[in-house]
N, C-alpha and C positions, 0 to 999 in steps of 0.2 A: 324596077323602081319607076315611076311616074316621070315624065320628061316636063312637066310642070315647072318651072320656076321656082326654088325652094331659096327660101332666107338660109339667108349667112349662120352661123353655130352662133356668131357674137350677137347677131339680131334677136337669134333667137332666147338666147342667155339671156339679152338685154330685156323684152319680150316680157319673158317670167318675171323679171321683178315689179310686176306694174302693182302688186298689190302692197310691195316695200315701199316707205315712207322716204321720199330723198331727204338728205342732209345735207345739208349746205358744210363747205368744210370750213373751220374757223381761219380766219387772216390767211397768208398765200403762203402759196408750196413754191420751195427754195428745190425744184428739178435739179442743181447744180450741186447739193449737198450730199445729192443720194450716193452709194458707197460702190466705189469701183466702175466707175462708167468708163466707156474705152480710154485704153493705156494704161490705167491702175495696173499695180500688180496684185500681192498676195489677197487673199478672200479669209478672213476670219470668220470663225462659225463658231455658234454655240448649239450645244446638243440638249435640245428642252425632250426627256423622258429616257428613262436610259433604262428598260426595257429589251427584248428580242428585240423588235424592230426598231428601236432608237439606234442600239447596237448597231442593227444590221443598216440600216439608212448612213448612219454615218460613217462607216466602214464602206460601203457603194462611193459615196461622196469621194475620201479620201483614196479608195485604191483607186476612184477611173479619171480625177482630175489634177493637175498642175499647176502645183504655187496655192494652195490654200492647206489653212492648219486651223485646227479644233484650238480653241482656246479656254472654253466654258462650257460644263455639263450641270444639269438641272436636274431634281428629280426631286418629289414629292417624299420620298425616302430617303435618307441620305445614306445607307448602303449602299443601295442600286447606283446613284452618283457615285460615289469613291469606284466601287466596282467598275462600271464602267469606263471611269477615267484611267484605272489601271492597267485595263484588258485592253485599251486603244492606245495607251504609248507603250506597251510591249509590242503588239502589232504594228505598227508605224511611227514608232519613236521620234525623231523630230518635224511631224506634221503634226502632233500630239505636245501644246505647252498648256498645262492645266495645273499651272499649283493650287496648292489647297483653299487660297482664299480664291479661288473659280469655279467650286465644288459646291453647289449650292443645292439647297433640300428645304421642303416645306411647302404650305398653297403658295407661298412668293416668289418660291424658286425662280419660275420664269422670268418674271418680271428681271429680278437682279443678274439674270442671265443675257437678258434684251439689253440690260442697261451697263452690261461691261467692255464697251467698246467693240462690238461685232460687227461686223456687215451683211450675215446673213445668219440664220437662224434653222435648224432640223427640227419640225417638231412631230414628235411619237409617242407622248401620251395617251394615256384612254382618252379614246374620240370626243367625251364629254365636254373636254377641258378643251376641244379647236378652237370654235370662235371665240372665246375669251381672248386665246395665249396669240389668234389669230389678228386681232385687233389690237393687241399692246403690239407686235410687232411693226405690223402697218404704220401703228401711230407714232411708232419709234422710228420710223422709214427704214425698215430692215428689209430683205430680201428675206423671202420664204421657202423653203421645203416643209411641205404638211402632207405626212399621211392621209392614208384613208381611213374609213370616212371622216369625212369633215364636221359632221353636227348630226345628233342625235334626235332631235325636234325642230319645231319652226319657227322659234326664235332664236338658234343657234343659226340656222339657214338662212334667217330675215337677215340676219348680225356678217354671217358671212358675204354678201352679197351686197352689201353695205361696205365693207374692207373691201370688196373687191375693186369699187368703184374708186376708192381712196389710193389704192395700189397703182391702179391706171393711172390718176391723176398727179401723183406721186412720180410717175415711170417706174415702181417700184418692179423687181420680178416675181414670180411665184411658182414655184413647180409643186405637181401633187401626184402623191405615190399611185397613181391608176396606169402603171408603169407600162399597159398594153397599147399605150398610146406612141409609146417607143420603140414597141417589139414589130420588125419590119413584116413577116408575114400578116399583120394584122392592118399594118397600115395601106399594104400594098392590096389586099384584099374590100379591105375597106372602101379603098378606092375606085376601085372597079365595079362595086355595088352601086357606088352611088352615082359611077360614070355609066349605070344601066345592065352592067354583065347579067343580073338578074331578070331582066327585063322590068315588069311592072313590079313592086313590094307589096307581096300577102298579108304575111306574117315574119314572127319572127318571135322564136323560142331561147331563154336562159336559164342556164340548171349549175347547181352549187349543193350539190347532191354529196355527204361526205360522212363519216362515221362519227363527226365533232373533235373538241378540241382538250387541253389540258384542263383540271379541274385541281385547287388549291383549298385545301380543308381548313375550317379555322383552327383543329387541334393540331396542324403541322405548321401554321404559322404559330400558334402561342408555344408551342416546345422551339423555334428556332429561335422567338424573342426571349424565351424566359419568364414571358408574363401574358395576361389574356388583352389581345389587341382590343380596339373599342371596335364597334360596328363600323364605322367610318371606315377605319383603317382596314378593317375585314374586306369590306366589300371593295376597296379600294385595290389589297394586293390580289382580290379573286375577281377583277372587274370586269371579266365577261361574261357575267352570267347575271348579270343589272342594266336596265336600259337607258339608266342615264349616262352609264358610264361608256356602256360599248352599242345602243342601240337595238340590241339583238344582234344574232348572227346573220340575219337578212342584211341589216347595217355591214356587219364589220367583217363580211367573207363576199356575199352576194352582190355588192355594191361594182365589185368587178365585170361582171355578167350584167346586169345592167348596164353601167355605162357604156359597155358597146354597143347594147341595142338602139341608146339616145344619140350615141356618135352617128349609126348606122342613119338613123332618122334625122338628124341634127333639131332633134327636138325633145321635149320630155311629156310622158303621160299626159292626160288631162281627167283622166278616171281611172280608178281603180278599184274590183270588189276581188275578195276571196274567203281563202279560210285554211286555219294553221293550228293547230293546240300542242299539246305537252304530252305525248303518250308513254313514252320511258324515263324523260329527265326526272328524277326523283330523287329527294332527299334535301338534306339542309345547305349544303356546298353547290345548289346548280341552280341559285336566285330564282329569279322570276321569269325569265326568255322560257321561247316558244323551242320545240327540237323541231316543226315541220311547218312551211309556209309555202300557199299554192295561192298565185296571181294572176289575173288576166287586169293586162293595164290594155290603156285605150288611148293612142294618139288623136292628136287635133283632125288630122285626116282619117279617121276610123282604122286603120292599123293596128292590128292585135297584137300584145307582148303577150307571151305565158312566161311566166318565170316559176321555178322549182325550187325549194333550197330546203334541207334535211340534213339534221346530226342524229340517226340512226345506226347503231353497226348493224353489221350483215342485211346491209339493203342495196340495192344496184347505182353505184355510186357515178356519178358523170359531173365533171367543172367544165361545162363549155357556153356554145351560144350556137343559136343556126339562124340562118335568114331563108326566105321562101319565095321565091318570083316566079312569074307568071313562064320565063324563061329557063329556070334553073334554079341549083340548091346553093348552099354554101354553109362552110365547118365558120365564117368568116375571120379564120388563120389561115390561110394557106394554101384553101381548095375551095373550087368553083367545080361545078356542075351542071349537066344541060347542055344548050345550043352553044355556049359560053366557053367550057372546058375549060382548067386553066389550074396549074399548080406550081406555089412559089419553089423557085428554086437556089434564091440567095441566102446569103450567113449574115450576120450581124453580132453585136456587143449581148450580151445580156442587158434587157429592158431595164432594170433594176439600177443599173451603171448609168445607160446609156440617157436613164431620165435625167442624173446628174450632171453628167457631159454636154446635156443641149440645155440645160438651165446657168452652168457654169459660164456657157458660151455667153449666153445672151445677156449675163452680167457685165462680162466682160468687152461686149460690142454695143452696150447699150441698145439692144434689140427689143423692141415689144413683147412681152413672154409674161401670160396669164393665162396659167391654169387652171386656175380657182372657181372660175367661171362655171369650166364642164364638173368641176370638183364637189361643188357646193348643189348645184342642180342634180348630179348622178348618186350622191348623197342624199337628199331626199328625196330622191325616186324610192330608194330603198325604205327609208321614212314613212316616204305614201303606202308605203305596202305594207309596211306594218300596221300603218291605221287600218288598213282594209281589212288585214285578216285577225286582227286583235276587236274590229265592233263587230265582224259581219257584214256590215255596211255598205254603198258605193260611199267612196271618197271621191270629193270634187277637187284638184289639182289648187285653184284659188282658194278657196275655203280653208283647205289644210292648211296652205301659206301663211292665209291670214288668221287663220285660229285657232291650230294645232294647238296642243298643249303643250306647258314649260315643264321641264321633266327634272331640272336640275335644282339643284338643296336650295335653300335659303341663305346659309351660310356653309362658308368652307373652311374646316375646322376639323382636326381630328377627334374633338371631342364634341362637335356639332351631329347635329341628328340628319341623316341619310333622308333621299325620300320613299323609300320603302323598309319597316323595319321587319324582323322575325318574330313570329308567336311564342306565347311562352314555352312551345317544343324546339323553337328554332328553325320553320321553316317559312317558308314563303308562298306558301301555296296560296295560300289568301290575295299574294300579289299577284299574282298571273292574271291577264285579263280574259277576261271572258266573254267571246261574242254573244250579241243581244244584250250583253249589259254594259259593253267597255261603249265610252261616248269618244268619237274622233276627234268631235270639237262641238 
């Protein structure tokens, strides 16, 4: 890596919002009100999405910290809510008090989840709904856990990076599910790239390479309700296969594999072109996403990214990252190669915990702790990439910021119209964008 002088990660976070509009915040922030500053004790949480990963986030939460209990689960279904709530006080029964009026379901859910006395907030809904449910929190001065990805377009990204500002000023905390940020071979490796083990930085390659993921039919959701869901609802319990809801899978798997490259860099893209289409996803159950997306991004410093990501089966599957120096290679988990040599040899917590455990901390020490930062920037990295290989196009890093398009409904409503619907077969193929003709901005 370049022995050049490099801005701080917050500089450069701070940096990228030059094209976001400041806001002034209304009347002052009462810093003394925020929940749990040192000495508090227990930590109340509400679980906004109760899904796999709401599940599994809050479940991390509760097995790897001390003195905090679920008190409210959320969920736009209100199955999935009860469910949830039931499967988490048999598992951990009195960190788990959830009676039935904390059982909340609907587009408001969140909201009445923010508003029942919490001090901190899990949220794991489809990514559409971040900076919404991201900004009632803020605005509520809650403490955050939010998955990944954070926003699906660039006014979900302008929105988050706006709460982000609000959080800080707030002292509010934030942790974000990019859990490799806690996994020590990553950080310890990391380290040492950016302390030169590589000597000068080439390149540097990310792949999300995988067979893809579950697929939810409308005819097995209307035999489990009884009756034909509306579109809303369709595409709502099959939401990853919609880009407002999950971004693509560039968005909501790849987003990992990126942000290490931006950690690596302590910066994000500033160009991007490629190119990705739909060769097997087929049929009326697999929306509008793309199954293959190939990137070459471009740092400020001419730095090459390649990024990979494919839901093909039987193709040569790889989730990693590599970095490239002028000195040596690196897996950047674990292993260094070259003049450099060098392989971790420590144990650690599962990242997935361990995110919990330095976010619990820093509630409870009143510590500085903002995620959201690398969260919302490594979020539309993946973003960017989608513009690029959905027009064809080069994408300009500012331009998308400032002019990406708004991807999410008009209204939210189970009987409101989605922004992409079905032909009268039922499919979507008509949605899928098509380079040369999809516009970035």
């Amino acid at each position: 890596m370049s022995n050049a002088k490099k801005s701080s990660r917050r500089e450069f976070l701070e940096k990228s919002t030059a094209t976001v509009a400041g806001t002034a915040l209304a009347g002052s922030l009462n810093v003394a009100r925020n929940a749990h500053a040192a000495g508090d004790d227990q930590i109340k949480i509400a679980l906004i999405g109760c899904g796999g990963r709401g599940n599994g986030a809050a479940t991390n939460c509760l097995q790897s910290c001390d003195n905090v209990k679920l008190v409210a689960v959320a969920d736009a279904f209100e199955e999935k809510a009860k469910a949830s709530a039931d499967r988490l006080k048999k598992k951990f029964g009195d960190k788990v008090d959830v009676p039935q009026d904390r059982v909340f379901a609907g587009f408001d859910a969140y909201q009445k989840a923010i508003d029942s006395g919490i001090d901190m907030v899990i949220m794991a809904t489809s990514p559409g709904f971040r900076p919404i449910q991201y900004k009632a929190a803020i605005d509520a001065g809650k403490h955050v856990f939010m998955e990944k990805p954070c926003c699906v377009d660039a006014p979900g990204f302008r929105s988050l990076m706006e709460s982000n500002k609000k959080a800080d000023e707030k002292g509010l905390k934030v942790g974000v599910g990019l859990q490799r940020h806690h996994q020590l071979p990553y950080v310890e490796t990391i380290k040492r790239i950016k302390d030169g083990a590589l000597g000068k930085l080439e390149f540097l390659r990310a792949y999300w390479n995988g067979g893809g993921v579950w697929v939810r039919s409308r005819e097995a959701l209307a035999k489990h309700w009884g009756r034909t869901p509306t579109e809303m609802e369709y595409q709502m319990w099959n939401w990853y296969y919609f880009v407002w809801l999950s971004g693509d899978h560039i968005c909501e798997q790849h987003v990992h594999n990126l942000d290490i490259c931006n950690w690596i860099m302590d910066a994000h893209p500033v160009e991007a072109n490629g190119m990705g289409g739909r060769q097997v996803r087929k049929g009326p159950d697999v929306g509008q996403i793309y199954d293959h997306h190939f990137i070459e991004f471009t740092y400020a410093d001419g730095t090459k990214m390649f990024s990979q990501c494919r839901h093909i089966r039987n193709c040569w599957n790889s989730v990693c990252e590599a970095a490239h120096g002028t000195e040596g290679t690196s897996n950047c988990n674990g292993r260094i190669d070259g003049k450099n040599e060098w392989r971790f040899r420590g144990k650690g917590k599962s990242p997935m915990d361990q995110e919990h455990i330095d976010l619990n901390k820093a509630i409870r020490n009143n510590e500085k702790y903002n995620e959201g930062w690398y969260g919302a920037t490594s979020s539309f990295t993946a973003v960017f990439g989608r513009m690029a290989t959905y027009s064809g196009q080069v994408v300009k890093w500012d331009d998308a910021v400032a002019k990406g398009p708004n991807e999410m409904p008009e209204k939210f409503a189970f009987d409101a119209k989605p922004p992409v619907l079905p032909d009268a077969d039922g499919s979507y193929e008509h949605a899928v964008a098509m380079p040369g003709i999809y516009k970035p901005y």
